[in-house]
N, C-alpha and C positions, 0 to 999 in steps of 0.2 A: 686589395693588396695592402693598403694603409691598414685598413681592419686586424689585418694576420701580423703585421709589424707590429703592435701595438697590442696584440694577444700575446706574442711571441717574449713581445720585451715584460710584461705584467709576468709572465709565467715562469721566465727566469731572475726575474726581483725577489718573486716570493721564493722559490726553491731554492735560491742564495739565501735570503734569510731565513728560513727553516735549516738549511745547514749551520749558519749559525747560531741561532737561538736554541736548538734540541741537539746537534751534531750528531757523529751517525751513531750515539748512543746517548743515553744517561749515565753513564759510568765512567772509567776511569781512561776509556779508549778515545774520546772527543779530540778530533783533530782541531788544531787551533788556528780559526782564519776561515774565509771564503775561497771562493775559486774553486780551478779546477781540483785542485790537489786539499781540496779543503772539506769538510765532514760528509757536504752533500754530494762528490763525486761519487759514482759508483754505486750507490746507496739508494738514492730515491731516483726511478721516473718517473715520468708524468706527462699525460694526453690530454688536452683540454679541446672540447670542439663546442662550439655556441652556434645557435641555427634562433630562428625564431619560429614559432607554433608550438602547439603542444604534441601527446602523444598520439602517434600514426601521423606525424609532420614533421616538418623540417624545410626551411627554405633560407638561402645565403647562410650554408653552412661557412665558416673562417675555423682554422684551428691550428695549434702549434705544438710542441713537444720539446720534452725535455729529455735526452734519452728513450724515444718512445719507441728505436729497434733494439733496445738491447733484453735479450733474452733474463726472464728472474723466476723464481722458483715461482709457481703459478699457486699455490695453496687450494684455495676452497675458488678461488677465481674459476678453475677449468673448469666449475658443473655448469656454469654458462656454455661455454662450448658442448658439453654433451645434452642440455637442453636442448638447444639449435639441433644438432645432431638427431637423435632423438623426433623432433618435428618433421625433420629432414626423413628420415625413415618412414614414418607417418604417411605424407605426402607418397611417398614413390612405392606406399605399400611393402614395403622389403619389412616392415615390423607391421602388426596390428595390436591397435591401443587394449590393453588388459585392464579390470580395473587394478592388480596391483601393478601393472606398470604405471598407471596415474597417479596411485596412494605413494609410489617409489620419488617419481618425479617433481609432488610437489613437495613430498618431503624434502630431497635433494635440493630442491632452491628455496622455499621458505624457512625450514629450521637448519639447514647447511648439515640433513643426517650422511654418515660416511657410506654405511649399511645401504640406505637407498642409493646413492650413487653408486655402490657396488652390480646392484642388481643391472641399473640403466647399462652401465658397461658392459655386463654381460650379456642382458639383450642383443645392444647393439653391434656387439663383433662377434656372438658363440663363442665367447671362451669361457672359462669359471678358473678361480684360484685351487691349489690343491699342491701335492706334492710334486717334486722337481719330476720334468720330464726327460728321458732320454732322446735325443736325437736319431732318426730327423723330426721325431713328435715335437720338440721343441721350436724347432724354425718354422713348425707347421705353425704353431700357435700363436708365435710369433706374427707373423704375416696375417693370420687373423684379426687378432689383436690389433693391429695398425690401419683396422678400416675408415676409424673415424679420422687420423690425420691424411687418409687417401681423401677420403669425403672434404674436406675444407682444403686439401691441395688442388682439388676440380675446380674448384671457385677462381681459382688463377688470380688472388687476390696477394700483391707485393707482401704485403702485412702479415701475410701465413705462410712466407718460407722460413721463418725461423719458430715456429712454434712448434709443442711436443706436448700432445694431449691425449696419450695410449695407457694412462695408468690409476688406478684406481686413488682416494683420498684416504689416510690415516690418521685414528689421533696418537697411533703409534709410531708401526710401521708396517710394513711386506712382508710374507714369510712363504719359502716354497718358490714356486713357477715365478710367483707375484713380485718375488726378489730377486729372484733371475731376469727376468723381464726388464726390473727399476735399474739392475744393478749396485754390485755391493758398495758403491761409492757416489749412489744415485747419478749415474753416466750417463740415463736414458729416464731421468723425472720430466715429469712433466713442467714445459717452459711455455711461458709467455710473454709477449712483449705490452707495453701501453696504449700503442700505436692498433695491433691487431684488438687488442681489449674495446676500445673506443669503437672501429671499422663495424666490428660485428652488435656491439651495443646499441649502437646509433639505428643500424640496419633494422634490429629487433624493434627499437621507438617509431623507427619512419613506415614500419610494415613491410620489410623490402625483406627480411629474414625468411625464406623458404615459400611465406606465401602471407597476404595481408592477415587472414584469417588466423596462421598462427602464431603471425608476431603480437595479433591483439593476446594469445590466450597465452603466451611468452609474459606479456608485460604483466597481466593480470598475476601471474605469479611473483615475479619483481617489485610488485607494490609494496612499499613499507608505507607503512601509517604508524606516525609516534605516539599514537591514541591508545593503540595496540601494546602490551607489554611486549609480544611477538616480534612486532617490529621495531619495538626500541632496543628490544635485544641487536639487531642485526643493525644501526644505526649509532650505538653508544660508541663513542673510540671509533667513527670511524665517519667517512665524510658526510653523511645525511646529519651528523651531530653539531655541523658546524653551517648549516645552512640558512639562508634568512626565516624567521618566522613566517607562515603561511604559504612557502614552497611544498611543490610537492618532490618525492623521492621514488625513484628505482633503482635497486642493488644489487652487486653479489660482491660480497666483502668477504676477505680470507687471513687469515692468518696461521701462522707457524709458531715453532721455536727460534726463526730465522728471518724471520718477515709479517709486516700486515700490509697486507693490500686492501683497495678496495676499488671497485670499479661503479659508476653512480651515472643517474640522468637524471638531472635537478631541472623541474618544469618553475622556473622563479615567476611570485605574482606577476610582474609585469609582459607574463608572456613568452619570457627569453627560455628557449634550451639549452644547457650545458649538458655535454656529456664529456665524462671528468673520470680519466682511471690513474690512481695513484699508486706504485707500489714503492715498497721500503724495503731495506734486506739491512740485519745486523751483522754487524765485525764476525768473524770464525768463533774469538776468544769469547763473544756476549751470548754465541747462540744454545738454546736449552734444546730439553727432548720436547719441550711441551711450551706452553705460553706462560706460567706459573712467574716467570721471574721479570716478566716484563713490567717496566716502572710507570709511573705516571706521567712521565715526557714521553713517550713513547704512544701511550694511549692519546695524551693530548697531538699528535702530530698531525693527522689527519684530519680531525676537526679545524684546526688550525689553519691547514693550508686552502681548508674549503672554506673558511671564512673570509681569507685573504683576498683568495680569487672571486670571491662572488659575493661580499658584502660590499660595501658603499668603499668606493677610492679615498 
């Protein structure tokens, strides 16, 4: 208990001072001051859980949160969830592995393609994109469509009654059923919280995700190696960038016009597990169609707060 006081009080030191040092922009919109009402309310959550062992372990998990129920635009985060997903089908035979459904999946979490995650979705519910439907073909599709949030609602896990993971990824947008679907004021995007990020992350490291065998072949995807041009892509700007030297990293980092997220399990030399999901969201007035205007406090935010929490006090 001492342990989680003392996770709890590090983890809102540092997301206080990351609301002050970066606030919830780089620009002209910077609230001025800490606290509740101050740059880092509403803006950043954050999951922190430490366990000690490495991957396919975990023992005397401690964790705490910063905001880690409240729902945020999920980005490239929810192809985690349709991995698991995905395995999940595997296991219970309701899909058989293809090999482009492989060539889809690892594309989908080692280089974050939108096209392979496209596919994965429609495997996994029988839907495909196309033009608007008339009713009741639309409610039909609908209720399709919504297999994988029934599938993680089975779990009866607290941490997955607020999430919404029924929607494909863009580096644009939706167009058709697909927008129908999202909604023209995105009413029905896909949401995540930090809390459920963590839950199912942690699950995937400890072997506990659908079945041991596929949380190892889970993880083997999630590998970054900063050796890798690959993997420094998926690690620059984002919390593996901000790690002690000679840790090792698992990810799936997301980012928007509105948000970078990212979600990580930092194996540190001395043994210790963190599994660590940060997300960010920008003011209405900052946010683009695309990532392009994003400044360099912004890219530095996430390295930062992984260096706070997990470098030397």
């Amino acid at each position: 208990m001492e342990a989680g006081r003392d996770l709890a009080g590090h983890l809102e030191a540092v997301i206080g001072e990351a609301g002050e040092r970066f606030g919830p922009t780089s620009g002209p919109n910077a609230a001025p001051g800490p606290g509740p009402d101050g740059p880092a309310a509403g803006r950043i959550a954050a999951t922190w859980r430490v366990a000690r062992g490495g991957a396919g372990t975990g023992t005397g998990a401690v964790q705490a949160s910063h905001g880690g129920d409240v729902p945020f635009e999920a980005a490239c985060v929810v192809k985690l969830f349709l991995m698991v997903a995905l395995h999940g089908w595997y296991e219970a035979a309701r899909l058989a592995p293809t090999p482009e459904l492989e060539r889809a999946c690892r594309d989908m979490i080692v280089d974050g393609v939108d096209d392979a995650t496209h596919l994965v979705l429609d495997a996994l519910t029988g839907t495909t994109g196309g033009i608007e439907l008339p009713e009741p073909e639309m409610s039909a599709w609908r209720e399709a469509r919504n297999a994988v949030n029934r599938w993680f609602g089975s779990w009866c896990w607290p941490e997955f009654d607020r999430i919404n993971v029924c929607q494909k990824t863009y580096a644009q947008g939706p167009y058709g059923r697909e927008r129908v679907s999202r909604g023209a004021r995105g009413e029905n995007a896909n949401r995540l919280t930090t809390d459920a990020t963590v839950r199912l992350l942690a699950a995937i490291m400890e072997g506990r995700a659908v079945s041991p065998g596929r949380s190892a072949a889970m993880r083997a995807l999630l590998e970054r190696d900063p050796a890798d041009p690959r993997g420094r892509l998926v690690l620059d700007g984002f919390l593996g960038a901000g790690v002690p030297r000679g840790s090792r990293v698992w990810a799936m980092p997301g980012r928007s016009g509105s948000c970078r997220h990212d979600a990580a399990h930092i194996l540190l030399p001395d043994g210790t597990c963190h599994t660590l999901a940060v997300f960010t969201r920008r003011p209405a007035s900052d946010c683009a169609s695309d990532c392009a205007s994003e400044g360099a406090a912004e890219r530095a935010l996430l390295p930062w707060i992984a260096g706070r929490l997990l470098g030397p006090a």
